[in-house]
N, C-alpha and C positions, 0 to 999 in steps of 0.2 A: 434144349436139343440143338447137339449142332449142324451146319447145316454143310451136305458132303462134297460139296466143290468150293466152300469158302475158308480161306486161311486157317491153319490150325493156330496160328503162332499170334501172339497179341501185336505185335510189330506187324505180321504178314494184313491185318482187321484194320488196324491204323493207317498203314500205306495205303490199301482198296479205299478206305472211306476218306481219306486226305484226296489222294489222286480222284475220286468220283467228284468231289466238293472241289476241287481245283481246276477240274477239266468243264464242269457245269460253266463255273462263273466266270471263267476264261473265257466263255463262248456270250459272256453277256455285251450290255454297253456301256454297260458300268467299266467292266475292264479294258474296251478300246479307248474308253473317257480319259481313264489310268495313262493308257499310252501315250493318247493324243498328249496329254497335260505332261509327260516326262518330258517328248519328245518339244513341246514349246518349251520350260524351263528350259533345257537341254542350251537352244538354241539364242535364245533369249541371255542367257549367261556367257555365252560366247565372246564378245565385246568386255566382259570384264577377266577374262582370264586370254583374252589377246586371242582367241580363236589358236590354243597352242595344239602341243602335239599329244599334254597330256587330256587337257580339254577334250580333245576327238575319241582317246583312247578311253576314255571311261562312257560315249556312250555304243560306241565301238563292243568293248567288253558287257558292260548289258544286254545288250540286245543280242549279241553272240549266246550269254549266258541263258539266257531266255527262251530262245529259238531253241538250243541244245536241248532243253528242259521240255517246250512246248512237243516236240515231236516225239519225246514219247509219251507223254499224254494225250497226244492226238493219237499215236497207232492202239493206244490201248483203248480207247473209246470208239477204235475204229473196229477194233478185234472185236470187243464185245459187242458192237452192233453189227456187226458181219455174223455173226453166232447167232443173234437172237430173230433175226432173219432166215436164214437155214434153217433154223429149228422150226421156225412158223412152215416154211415151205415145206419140211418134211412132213410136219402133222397138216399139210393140207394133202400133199401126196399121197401120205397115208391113207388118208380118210376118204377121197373121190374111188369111186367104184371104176375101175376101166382104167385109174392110171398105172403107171411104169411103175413098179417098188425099186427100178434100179436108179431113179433118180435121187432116192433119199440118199442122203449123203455124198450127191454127186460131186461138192466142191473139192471131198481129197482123191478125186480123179488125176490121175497126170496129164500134164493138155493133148497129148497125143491121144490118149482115149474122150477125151470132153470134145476134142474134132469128129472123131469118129462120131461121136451124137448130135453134134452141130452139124455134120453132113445128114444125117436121115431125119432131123426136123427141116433141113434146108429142105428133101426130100418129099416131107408131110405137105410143105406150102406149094409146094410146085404141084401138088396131087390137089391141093384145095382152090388153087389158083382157076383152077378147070373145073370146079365143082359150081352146079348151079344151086344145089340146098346146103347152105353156109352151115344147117344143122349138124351135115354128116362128120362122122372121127374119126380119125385114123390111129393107127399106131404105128411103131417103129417097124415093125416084122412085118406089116403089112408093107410099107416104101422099102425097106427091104426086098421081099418077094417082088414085088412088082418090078423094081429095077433089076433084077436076074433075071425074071423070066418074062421080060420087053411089055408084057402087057400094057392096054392103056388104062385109066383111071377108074374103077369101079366101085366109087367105097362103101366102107360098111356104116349101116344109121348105130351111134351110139346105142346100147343099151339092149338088141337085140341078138341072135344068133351068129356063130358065120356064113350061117346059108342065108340068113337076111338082109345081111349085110352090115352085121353088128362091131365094131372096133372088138379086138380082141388082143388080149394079152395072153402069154401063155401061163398056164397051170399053175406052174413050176416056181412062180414069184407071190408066194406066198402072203396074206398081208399082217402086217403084227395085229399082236391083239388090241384091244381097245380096251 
């Protein structure tokens, strides 16, 4: 069986498991060891090739070549742990009873809308700032409303009504299935 977000191509299977096994051990001490011990040869050899210009140029050119290489194996072990992350968040999202569904998949937001929600959490803490039962939640539409219509801080206890003072999200934000 194959599996539906991994390479179809035998070369595309290769490069993932080279690059995963490359990026692992790159991150070891084994391979700063590597570096350390070029970079002494390196150095150490100097005195017999006169400290030239080609001397300099070849550890010049390695390390260039290396770096070149290293960054995109860093952005690609950066990607997939940026991903596997999001995804935990989203199936935590998912799953609490009272949160936003508009947060899943919040990160392909464009930042002008990810301000606009970093203002109504700025929002949520300025309303919990004044809370004396740390228990109470709020939500977004709650800091919302309250900032239109000037009231002061009343919140609602998780898990309850809006006449009791329950966090409420609206209707309308469906939650996937499970």
């Amino acid at each position: 069986m194959t599996h539906p977000h991994r390479p179809s191509s035998a070369i595309g299977r290769m490069l993932e498991r080279g690059s995963g096994y490359i990026t692992h051990w790159s991150g070891s001490s084994w391979a700063f060891a590597l570096a350390l011990l070029t970079i002494v040869v390196w150095v150490v050899t100097g005195p017999f090739f006169g400290f030239s210009d080609t001397w300099q140029l070849v550890i010049n050119t390695g390390t260039t070549v290396v770096t070149f290489l290293m960054v995109f194996l860093i952005q690609r072990a950066q990607n997939k742990e940026s991903l596997a992350v999001q995804l935990k968040l989203n199936e935590i999202v998912a799953a609490l009873e009272g949160a936003s569904n508009r947060l899943i998949d919040i990160e392909n937001l464009s930042e002008a809308e990810l301000d606009v929600i970093h203002r109504h959490y700025h929002k949520l803490a300025e309303i919990a700032k004044h809370e004396s039962d740390i228990r109470r939640s709020h939500s977004i539409e709650e800091a919302r409303h309250r900032s239109r219509a000037g009231h002061k801080s009343r919140p609602r206890a998780a898990g309850g009504s809006p006449e009791d003072g329950a966090a409420c999200e609206p209707s309308a934000s469906p939650r996937p299935p499970a």
